[in-house]
N, C-alpha and C positions, 0 to 999 in steps of 0.2 A: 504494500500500500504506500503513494505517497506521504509526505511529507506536506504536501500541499491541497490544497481544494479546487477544483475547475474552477476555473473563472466565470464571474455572471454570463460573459458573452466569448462563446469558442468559436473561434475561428476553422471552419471545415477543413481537412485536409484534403489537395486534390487526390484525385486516382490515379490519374493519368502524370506523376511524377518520375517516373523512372529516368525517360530523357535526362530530367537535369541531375538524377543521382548518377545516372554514366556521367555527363559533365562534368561535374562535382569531383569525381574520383579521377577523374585522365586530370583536372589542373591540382590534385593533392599530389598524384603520381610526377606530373613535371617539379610541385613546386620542393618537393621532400628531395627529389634527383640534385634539383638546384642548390638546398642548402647541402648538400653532405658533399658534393663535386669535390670541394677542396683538399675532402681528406686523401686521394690519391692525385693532387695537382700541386701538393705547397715546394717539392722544388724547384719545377718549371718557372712556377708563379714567384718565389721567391727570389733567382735570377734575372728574373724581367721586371722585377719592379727593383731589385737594388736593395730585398730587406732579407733577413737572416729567415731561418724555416721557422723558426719560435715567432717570429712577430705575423709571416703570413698564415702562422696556426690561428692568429688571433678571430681570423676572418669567422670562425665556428664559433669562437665565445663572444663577439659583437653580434652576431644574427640572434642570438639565445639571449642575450641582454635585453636587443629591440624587443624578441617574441613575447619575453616575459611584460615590459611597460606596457606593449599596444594590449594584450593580453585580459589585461588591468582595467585599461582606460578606455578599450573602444566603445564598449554598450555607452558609455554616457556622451564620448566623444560625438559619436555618430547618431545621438536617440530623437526621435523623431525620422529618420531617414529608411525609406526601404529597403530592406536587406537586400532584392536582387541590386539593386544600384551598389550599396555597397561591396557586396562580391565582384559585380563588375568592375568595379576601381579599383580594387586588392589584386585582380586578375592584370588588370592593365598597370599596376605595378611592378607584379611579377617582371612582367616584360620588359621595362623600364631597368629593370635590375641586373635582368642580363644583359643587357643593351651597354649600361655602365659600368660593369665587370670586364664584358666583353673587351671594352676599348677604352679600359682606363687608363691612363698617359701617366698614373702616378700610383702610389698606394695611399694617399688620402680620397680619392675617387673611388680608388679598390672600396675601401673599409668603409667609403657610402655605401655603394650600391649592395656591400651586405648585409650593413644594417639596413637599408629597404625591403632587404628578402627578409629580415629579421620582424619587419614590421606585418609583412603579408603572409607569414606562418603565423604569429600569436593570433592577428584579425581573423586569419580563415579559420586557424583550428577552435577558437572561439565561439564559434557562429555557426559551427557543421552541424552538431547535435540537434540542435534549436533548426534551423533548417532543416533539415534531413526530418524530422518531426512532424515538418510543416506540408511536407512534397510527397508522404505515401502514406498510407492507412496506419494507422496504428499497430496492428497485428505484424507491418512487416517492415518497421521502424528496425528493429534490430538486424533484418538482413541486409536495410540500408545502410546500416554503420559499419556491420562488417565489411561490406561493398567497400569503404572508404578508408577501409583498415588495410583492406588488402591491397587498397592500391599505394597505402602507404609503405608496404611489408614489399613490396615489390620492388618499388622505388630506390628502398633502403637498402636491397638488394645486388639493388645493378649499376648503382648512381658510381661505385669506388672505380670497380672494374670497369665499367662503361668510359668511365673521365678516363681511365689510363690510355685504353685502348685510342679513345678519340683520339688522345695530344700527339700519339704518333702522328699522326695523318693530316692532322688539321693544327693541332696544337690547343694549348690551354683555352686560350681566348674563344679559339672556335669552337672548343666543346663547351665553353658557358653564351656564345651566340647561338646555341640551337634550342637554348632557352626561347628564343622571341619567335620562331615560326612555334613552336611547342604550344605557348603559351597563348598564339591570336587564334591559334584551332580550339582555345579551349575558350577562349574569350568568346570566338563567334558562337560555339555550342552553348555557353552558359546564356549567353544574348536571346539565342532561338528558342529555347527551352525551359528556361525558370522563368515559375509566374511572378507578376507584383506580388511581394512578402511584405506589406505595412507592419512597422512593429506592433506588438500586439499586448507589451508591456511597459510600463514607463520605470526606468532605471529609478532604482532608490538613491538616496544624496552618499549613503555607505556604499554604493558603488555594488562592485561582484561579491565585496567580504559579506555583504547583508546575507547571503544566504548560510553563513557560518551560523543564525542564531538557532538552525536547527542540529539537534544533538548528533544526529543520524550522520547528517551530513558532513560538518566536523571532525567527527571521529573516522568518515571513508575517506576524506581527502589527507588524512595523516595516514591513513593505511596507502594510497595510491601513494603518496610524496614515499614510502618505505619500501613499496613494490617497485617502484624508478630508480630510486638511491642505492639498491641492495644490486637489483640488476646490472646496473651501468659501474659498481662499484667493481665487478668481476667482468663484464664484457667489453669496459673500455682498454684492459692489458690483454685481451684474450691470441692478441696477434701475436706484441712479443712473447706470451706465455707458449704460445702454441714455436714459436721458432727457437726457444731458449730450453724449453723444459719436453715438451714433444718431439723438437728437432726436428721438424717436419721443412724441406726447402720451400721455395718460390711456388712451383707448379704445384705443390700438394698444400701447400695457406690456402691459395684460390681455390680449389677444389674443397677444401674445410668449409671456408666462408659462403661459399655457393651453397653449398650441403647447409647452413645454417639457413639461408636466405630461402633455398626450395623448400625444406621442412617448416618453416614459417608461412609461405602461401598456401602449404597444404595444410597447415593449423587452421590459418583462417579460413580455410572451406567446412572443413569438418567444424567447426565451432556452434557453425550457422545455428543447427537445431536446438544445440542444448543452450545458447543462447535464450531462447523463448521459451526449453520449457525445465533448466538446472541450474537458473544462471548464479544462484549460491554456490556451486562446487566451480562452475566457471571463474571466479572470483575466490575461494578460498585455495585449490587445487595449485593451481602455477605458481604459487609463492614457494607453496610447499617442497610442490617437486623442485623448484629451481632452488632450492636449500639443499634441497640431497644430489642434484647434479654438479651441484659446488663443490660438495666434498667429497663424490664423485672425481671428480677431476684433482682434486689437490693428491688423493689417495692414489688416484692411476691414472693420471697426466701424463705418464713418461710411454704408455704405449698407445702408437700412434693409432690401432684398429679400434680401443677401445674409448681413447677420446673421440674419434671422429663418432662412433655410436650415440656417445654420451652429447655430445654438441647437436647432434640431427635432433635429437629429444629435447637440447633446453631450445631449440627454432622451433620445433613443433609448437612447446608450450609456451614458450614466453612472447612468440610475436601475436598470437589472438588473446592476450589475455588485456591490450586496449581496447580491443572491442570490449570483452566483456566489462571494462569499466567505464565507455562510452555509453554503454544498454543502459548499466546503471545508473548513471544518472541521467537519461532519458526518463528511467519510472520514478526516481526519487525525487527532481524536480521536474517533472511534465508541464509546469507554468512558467519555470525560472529556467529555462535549460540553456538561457544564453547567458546569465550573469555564474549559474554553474559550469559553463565551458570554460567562461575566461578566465573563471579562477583555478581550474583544475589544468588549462596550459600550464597558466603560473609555475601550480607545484609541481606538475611534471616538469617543465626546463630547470626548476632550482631543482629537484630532487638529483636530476641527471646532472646538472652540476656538484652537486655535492656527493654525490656519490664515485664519481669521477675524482674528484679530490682527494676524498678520503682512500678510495681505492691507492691514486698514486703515490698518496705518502705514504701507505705501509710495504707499496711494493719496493719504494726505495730503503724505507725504515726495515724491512723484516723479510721483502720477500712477496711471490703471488700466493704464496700459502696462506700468509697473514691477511691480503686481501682480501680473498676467495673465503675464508671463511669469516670475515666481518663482513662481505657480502651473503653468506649463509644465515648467517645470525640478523642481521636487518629486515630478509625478505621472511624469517621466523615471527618475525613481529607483526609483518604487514598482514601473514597470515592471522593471527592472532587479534590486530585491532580488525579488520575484513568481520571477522565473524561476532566481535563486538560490535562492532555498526549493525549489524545483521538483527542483530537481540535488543537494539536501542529501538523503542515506541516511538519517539519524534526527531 
């Protein structure tokens, strides 16, 4: 049950949504490709603009900075305004973004135009739930999200390997200009296909935090901030862990990370059902298991047939388990679900920052043992408060 009451006057959802959920999902799929590009482009990029690989690393903690502000501040930013109009501005952003990456003559143009992409990930991921809500029945609201999960899980997939492959051929630049034809196919299909979205709630003066005054809610956004934190705490070393401790070369990483990235789309297909009809083990389940593939891997890391096993399982489980906490709070705020998005970008990008952090001080303090298992122990918790949200009445 939610947490909320329908409102005097509901707004019908169309039937005839799906069009703009395919749209929807091809510019999440471009704009997810766009922010990760760099993590296989920063020495190209680093040589052409004249900055060390640590400062063009920055380009991923500037995007994550914006995503978190806009994140924040768009519902009042933008209130009164039609949400198709706003996607289509966020979209024609996007564009803009690589446009400015593309052909930037410095690295203060660079480090624009990725806090632009920084702005049009918090806005869109913001605002997907709360749309997607609005654009298909109720009953198949959840296959919507997954739809947008996976196109994220996709993205995330082939964004590293996809930029290497490009810069041979074309180079840096040119693999962030394929952003702007990318992004006008998505721009025209969101154009053709989403209806007028009038906002249909007016932004409280406490902004996205007002929906913290319910208990429920509260206590699941410190369990997702523990499910990100725990995660990225052990997947942000999982490269060098896998070349240092696995010893596994070049051609066999790739084939690793692939193997994460295909067992990850085929989570989110399989997820679809029990989405609608288990979405409490959807939601407790993946914390759990990715605690025992953690230590998992710290125990038997060093052979390579039985990490690659163990890694196919935490892609399985850990790439749909957004969906599953997209669902949720679709049903826990079904009136608030835009000022719940923006706050749960929020904790998602600090959680993954913080997780990341803490990860890399113990792998230099202690080790990916030490990591790996404070990433164990985190995602132990989220399991933990998950199922206290669960049992909280408001």
């Amino acid at each position: 049950m939610s947490v909320q009451a329908a409102s005097a006057t509901e707004v019908p959802r169309p039937r005839q949504g799906w069009g703009a959920v395919y749209a929807l999902t091809l510019c999440v799929s471009a704009l997810i490709a766009s922010e990760f590009l760099p993590v296989s482009l920063l020495t190209p990029i680093a040589a052409d603009l004249h900055v060390t690989e640590g400062q063009a690393g920055q380009a991923i903690a500037i995007s994550g900075a914006f995503a978190v502000i806009t994140s924040l501040l768009i519902a009042r930013v933008t209130r009164g305004v039609d949400r198709r109009r706003v996607l289509l501005v966020l979209t024609s952003l996007m564009i803009l973004s690589g446009l400015m990456v593309a052909f930037a003559p410095n690295a203060r143009v660079f480090m624009a135009g990725r806090a632009l992409i920084g702005v049009v990930v918090g806005g869109f991921w913001s605002m997907s739930a709360a749309t997607v809500m609005r654009l298909v029945p109720e009953d198949e609201a959840p296959r919507a999200l997954n739809l947008l999960n996976g196109g994220n899980a996709l993205a995330t997939t082939i964004a590293a390997p996809l930029g290497a492959f490009l810069s041979q051929y074309i180079g840096w630049r040119g693999a962030f200009f394929l952003v702007a034809p990318l992004g006008a196919v998505t721009l025209a299909w969101q154009y053709l296909t989403l209806p007028a979205l009038p906002q249909t709630s007016r932004p409280r003066a406490s902004g996205v935090f007002s929906v913290l005054r319910y208990p429920r809610v509260a206590i699941g956004m410190v369990a997702v901030a523990a499910l990100f934190a725990g995660r990225f705490a052990l997947f942000t070393y999982l490269r060098p862990f896998l070349e240092t401790v696995t010893q596994v070369g070049p051609e066999m990483l790739s084939l690793f990370l692939l193997l994460i990235g295909g067992a990850g789309l085929v989570g989110s297909i399989l997820i679809g059902p029990l989405l609608r009809t288990r979405l409490q083990i959807t939601l407790v389940g993946p914390p759990l298991a990715m605690a025992a593939l953690a230590l998992g891997l710290i125990l038997l890391g060093a052979s390579p047939v039985v990490t690659a096993a163990l890694l196919v399982l935490w892609g399985l489980i850990s790439t749909p388990s957004s969906a599953a906490w997209w669902t949720w709070l679709s049903r826990t705020l079904p009136e608030d679900a835009e000022a719940g998005g923006g706050l749960m970008v929020a904790v998602i990008q600090l959680a993954i920052t913080l997780g990341a952090a803490l990860g890399g001080g113990l792998v230099d303090a202690s080790g990916y043992a030490a990591a790996f298992a404070a990433g164990a122990v985190i995602l132990l918790a989220s399991a933990a408060l998950t199922a206290a949200a669960a049992r909280t009445k408001t």
